[in-house]
ChimeraX commands (.cxc) that place a marker at each C-alpha (Angstrom):
marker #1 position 73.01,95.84,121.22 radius 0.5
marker #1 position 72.93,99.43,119.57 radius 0.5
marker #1 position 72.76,99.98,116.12 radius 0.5
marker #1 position 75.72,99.67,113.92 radius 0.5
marker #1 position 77.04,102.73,111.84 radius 0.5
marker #1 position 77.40,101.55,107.94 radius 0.5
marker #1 position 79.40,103.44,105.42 radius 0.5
marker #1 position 80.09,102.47,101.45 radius 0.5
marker #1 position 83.09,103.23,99.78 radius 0.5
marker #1 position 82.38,103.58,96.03 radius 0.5
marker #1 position 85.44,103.85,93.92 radius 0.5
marker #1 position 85.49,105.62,90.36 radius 0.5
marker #1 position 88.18,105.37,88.00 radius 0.5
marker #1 position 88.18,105.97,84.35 radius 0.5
marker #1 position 87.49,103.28,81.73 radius 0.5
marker #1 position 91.19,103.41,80.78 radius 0.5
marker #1 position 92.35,102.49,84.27 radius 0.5
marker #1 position 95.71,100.81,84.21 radius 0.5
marker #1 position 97.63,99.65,86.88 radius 0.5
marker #1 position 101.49,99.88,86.30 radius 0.5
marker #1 position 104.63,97.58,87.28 radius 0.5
marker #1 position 106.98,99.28,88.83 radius 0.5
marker #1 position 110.27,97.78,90.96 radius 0.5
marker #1 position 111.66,100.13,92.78 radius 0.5
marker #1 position 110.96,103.62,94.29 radius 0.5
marker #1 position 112.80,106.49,95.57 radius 0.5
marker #1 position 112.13,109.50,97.47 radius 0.5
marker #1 position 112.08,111.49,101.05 radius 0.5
marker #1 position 110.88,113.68,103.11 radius 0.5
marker #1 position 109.42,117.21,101.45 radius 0.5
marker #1 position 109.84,120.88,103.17 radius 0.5
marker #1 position 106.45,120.21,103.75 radius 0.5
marker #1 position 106.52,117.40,106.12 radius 0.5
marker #1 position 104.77,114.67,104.06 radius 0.5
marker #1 position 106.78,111.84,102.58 radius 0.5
marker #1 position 106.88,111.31,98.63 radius 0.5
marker #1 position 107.54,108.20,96.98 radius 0.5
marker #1 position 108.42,108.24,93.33 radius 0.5
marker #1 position 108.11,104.95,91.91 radius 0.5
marker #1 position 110.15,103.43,88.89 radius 0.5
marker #1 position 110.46,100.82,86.16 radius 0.5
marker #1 position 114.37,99.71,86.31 radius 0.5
marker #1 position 115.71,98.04,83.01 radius 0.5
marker #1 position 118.78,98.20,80.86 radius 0.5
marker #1 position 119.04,100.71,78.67 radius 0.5
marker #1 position 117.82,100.74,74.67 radius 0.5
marker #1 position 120.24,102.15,72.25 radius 0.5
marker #1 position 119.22,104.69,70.42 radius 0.5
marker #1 position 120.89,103.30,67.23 radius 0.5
marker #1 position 123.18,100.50,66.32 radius 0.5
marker #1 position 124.93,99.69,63.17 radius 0.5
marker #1 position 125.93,96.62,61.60 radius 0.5
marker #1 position 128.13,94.98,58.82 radius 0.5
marker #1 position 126.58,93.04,56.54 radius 0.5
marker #1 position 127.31,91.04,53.14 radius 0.5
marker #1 position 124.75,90.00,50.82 radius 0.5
marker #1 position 121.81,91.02,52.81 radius 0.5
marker #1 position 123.15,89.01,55.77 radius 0.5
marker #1 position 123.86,90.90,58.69 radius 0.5
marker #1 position 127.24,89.63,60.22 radius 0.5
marker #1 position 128.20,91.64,63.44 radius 0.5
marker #1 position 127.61,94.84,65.34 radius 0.5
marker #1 position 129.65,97.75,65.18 radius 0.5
marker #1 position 129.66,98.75,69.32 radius 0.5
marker #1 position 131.88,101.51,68.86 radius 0.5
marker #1 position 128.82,103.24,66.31 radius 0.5
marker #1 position 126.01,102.46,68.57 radius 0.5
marker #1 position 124.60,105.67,70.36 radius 0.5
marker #1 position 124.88,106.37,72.98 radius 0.5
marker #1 position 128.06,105.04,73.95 radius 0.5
marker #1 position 127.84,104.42,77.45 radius 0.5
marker #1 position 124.82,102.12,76.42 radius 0.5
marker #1 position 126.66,98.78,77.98 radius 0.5
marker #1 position 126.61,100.44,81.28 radius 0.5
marker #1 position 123.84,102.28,81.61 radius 0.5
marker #1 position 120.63,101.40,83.53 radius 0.5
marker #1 position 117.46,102.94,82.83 radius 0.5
marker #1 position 114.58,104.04,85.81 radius 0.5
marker #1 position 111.82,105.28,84.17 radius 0.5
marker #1 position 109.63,107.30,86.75 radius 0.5
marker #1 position 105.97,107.19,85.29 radius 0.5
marker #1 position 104.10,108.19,88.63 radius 0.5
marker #1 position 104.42,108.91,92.57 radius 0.5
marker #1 position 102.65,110.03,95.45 radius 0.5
marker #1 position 102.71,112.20,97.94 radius 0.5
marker #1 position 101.64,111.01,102.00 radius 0.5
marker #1 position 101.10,113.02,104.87 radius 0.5
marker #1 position 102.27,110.83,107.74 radius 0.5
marker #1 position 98.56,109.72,109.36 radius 0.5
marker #1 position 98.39,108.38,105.68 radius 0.5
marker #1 position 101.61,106.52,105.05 radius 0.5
marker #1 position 101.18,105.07,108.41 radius 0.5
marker #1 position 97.96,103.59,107.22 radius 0.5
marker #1 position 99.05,102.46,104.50 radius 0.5
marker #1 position 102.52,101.09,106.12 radius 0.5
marker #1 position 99.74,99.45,108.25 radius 0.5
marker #1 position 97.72,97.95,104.96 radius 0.5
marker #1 position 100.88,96.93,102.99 radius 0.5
marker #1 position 102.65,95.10,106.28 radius 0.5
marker #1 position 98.95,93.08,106.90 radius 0.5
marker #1 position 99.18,91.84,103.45 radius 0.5
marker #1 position 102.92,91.40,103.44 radius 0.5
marker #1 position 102.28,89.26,106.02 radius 0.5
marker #1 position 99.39,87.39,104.84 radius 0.5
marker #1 position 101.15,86.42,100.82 radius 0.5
marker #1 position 104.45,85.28,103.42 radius 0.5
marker #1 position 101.59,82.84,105.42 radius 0.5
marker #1 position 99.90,81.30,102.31 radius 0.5
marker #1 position 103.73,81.44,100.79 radius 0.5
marker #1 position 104.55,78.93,103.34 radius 0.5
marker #1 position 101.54,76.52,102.67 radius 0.5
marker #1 position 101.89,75.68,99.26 radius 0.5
marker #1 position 105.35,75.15,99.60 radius 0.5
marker link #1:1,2 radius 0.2
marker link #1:2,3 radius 0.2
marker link #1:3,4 radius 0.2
marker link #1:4,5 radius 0.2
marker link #1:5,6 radius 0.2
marker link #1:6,7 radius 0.2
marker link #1:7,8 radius 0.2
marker link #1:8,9 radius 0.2
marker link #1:9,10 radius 0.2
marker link #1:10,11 radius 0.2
marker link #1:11,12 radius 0.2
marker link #1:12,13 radius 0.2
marker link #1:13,14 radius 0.2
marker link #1:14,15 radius 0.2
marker link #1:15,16 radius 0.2
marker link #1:16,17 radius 0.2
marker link #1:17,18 radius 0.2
marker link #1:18,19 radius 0.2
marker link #1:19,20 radius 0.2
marker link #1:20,21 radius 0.2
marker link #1:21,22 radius 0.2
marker link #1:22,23 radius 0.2
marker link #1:23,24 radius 0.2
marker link #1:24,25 radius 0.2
marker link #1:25,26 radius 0.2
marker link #1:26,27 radius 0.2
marker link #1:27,28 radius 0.2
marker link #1:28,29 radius 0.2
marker link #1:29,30 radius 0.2
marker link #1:30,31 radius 0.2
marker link #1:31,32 radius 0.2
marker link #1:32,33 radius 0.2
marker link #1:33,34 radius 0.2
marker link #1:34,35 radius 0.2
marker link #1:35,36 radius 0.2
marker link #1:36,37 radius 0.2
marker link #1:37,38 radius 0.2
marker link #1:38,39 radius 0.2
marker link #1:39,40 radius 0.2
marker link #1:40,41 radius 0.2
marker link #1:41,42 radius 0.2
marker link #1:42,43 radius 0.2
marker link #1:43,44 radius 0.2
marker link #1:44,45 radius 0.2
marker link #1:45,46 radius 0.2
marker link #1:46,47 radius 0.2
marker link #1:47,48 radius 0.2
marker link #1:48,49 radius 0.2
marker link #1:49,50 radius 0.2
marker link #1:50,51 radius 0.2
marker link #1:51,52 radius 0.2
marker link #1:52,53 radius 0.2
marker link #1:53,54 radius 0.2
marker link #1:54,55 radius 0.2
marker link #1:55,56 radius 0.2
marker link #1:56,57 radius 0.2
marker link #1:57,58 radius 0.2
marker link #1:58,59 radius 0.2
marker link #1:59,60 radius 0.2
marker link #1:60,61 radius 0.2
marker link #1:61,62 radius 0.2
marker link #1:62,63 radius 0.2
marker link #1:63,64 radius 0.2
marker link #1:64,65 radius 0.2
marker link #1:65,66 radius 0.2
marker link #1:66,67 radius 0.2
marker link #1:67,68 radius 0.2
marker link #1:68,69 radius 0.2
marker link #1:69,70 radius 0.2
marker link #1:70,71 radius 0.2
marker link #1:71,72 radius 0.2
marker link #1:72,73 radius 0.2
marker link #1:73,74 radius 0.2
marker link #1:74,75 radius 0.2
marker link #1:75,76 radius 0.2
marker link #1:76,77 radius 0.2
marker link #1:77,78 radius 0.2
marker link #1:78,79 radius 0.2
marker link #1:79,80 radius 0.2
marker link #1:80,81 radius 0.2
marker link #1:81,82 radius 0.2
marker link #1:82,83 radius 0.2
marker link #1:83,84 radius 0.2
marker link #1:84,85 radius 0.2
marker link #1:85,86 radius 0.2
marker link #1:86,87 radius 0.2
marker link #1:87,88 radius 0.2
marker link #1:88,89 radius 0.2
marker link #1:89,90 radius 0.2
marker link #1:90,91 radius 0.2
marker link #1:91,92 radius 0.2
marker link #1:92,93 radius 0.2
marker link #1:93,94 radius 0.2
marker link #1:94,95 radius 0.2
marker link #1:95,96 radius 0.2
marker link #1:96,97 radius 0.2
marker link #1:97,98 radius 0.2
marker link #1:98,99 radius 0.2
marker link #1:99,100 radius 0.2
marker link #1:100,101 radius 0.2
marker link #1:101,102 radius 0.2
marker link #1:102,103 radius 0.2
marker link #1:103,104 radius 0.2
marker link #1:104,105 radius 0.2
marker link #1:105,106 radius 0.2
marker link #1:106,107 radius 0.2
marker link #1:107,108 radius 0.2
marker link #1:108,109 radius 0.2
marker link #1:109,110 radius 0.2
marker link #1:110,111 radius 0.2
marker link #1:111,112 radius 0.2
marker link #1:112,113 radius 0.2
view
């Protein structure tokens, strides 16, 4: 048997590391030729201000045609906090890593259930 090859990945990151949620993503192709994904938290939207009636230091009811902006009730929100960009030996790696343990979450998925 010949001798085996080793190598150790060390990974640094900051003390402050902190992964995000995100649900959803959106991107393309650059003029470059690599592939960015930029990655987003969708929610409904916060007003920016609302006013209210109110009598004797109850509030009773919101006044929607005050509340800023106006298009609040149909507006959705994607904040983009981060994204990355692949060249395509990359992304296919890391198609590669994602599908393994895509596939793996499905398997044990299917035995607790």
């Amino acid at each position: 048997m010949g001798k085996q090859n080793k190598i150790k990945f060390k990974y640094i990151f900051e003390d402050d590391y902190n992964p995000k949620y995100v649900n959803g993503a959106f991107g393309g192709i650059s003029p470059q030729g690599e592939i960015v994904i930029n990655f987003y938290l969708e929610r409904v939207a916060l007003p920016r201000s609302q006013t209210y009636t109110f009598k004797e230091g109850m509030v009773l009811s919101e006044l929607t045609e005050e509340r800023e902006p106006g298009d609040h009730d149909t507006s959705v929100v994607r904040f983009v906090e981060n994204g990355i960009v692949l060249n395509l030996a990359h992304a296919e790696d890391i198609h590669r890593w994602l599908g393994e343990h895509i596939k793996n979450l499905k398997s044990n998925q299917k035995k607790n259930v």
